[in-house]
C-alpha positions as a Python dict, from the first residue, in 0.01 Angstrom:
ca = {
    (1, 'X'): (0, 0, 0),
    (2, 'X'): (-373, -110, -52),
    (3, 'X'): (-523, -399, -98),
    (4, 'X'): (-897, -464, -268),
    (5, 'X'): (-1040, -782, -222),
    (6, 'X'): (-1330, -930, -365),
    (7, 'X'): (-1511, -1155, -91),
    (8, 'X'): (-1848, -1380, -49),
    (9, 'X'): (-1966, -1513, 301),
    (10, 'X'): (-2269, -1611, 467),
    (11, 'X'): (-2526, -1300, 454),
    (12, 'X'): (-2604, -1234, 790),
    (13, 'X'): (-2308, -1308, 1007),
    (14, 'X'): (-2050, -1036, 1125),
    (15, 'X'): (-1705, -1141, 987),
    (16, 'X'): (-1363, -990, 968),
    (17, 'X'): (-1131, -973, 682),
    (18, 'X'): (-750, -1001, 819),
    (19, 'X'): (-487, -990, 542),
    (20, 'X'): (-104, -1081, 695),
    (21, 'X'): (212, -944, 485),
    (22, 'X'): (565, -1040, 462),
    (23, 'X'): (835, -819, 391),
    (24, 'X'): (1212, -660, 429),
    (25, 'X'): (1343, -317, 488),
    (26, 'X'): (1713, -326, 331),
    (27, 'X'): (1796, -701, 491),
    (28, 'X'): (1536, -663, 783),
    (29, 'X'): (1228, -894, 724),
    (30, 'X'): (917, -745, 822),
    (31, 'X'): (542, -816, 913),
    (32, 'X'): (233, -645, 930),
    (33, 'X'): (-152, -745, 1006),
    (34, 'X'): (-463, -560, 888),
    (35, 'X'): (-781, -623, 995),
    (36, 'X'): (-1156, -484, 928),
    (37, 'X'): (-1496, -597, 1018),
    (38, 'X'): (-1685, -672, 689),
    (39, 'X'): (-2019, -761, 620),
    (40, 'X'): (-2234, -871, 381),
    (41, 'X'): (-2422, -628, 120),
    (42, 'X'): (-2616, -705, -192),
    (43, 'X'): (-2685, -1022, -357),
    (44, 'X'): (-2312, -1107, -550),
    (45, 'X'): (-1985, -1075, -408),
    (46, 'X'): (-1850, -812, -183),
    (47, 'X'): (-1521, -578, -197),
    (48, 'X'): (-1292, -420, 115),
    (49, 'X'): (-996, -193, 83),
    (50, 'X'): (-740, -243, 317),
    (51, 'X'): (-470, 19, 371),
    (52, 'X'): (-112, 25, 552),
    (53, 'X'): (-13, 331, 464),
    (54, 'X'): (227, 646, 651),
    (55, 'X'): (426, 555, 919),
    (56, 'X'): (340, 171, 930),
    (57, 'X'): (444, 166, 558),
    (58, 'X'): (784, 306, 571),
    (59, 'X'): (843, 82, 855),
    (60, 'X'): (728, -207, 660),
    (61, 'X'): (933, -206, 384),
    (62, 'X'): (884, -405, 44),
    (63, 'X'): (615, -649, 16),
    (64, 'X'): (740, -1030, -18),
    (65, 'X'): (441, -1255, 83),
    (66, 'X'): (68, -1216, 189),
    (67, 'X'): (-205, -1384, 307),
    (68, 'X'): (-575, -1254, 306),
    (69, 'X'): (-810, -1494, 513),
    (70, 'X'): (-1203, -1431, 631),
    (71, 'X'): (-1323, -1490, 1001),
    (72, 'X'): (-1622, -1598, 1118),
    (73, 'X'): (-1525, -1540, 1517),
    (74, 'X'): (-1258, -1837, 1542),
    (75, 'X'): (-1299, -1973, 1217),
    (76, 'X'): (-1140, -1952, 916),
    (77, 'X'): (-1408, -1869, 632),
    (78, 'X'): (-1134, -1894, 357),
    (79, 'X'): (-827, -1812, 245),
    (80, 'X'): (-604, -1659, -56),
    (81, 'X'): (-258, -1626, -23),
    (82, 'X'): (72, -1571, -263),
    (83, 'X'): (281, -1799, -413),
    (84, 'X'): (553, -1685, -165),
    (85, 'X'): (378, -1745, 146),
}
């Protein structure tokens, strides 16, 4: 499962990129956290791939719910999130 998100943030500030995910296996539910240090490159908006992928996936399940929010060392930059979460 991967996940591409387009981002903007200030230009030169380290920030992270932490998307949370809901799930199930069979009747199970299920979460997960990703995150990756981003930072900013270019003049327009930026874009991060995020992976959960072998092992983690299969564990995981089916994908319910997520949440992708940006970091700026305790604060919360933004957020986008589904309907569902």
């Amino acid at each position: 499962m991967r996940f591409a998100i387009q981002w903007k943030g200030p230009n030169s500030v380290p920030l992270r990129l932490r998307v949370e995910m809901r799930g199930a296996r069979g009747k199970e539910p299920t979460t997960a956290v990703l995150e990756e240090p981003v930072r900013h490159r270019g003049w327009f908006a930026n874009w991060a791939w995020l992976q959960l992928a072998g092992e983690q996936h299969q564990q995981f399940g089916e994908l319910s719910a997520w949440r992708a929010t940006l970091w700026n060392g305790n604060q919360q930059v933004a957020e986008q999130k589904s309907f569902l979460w």
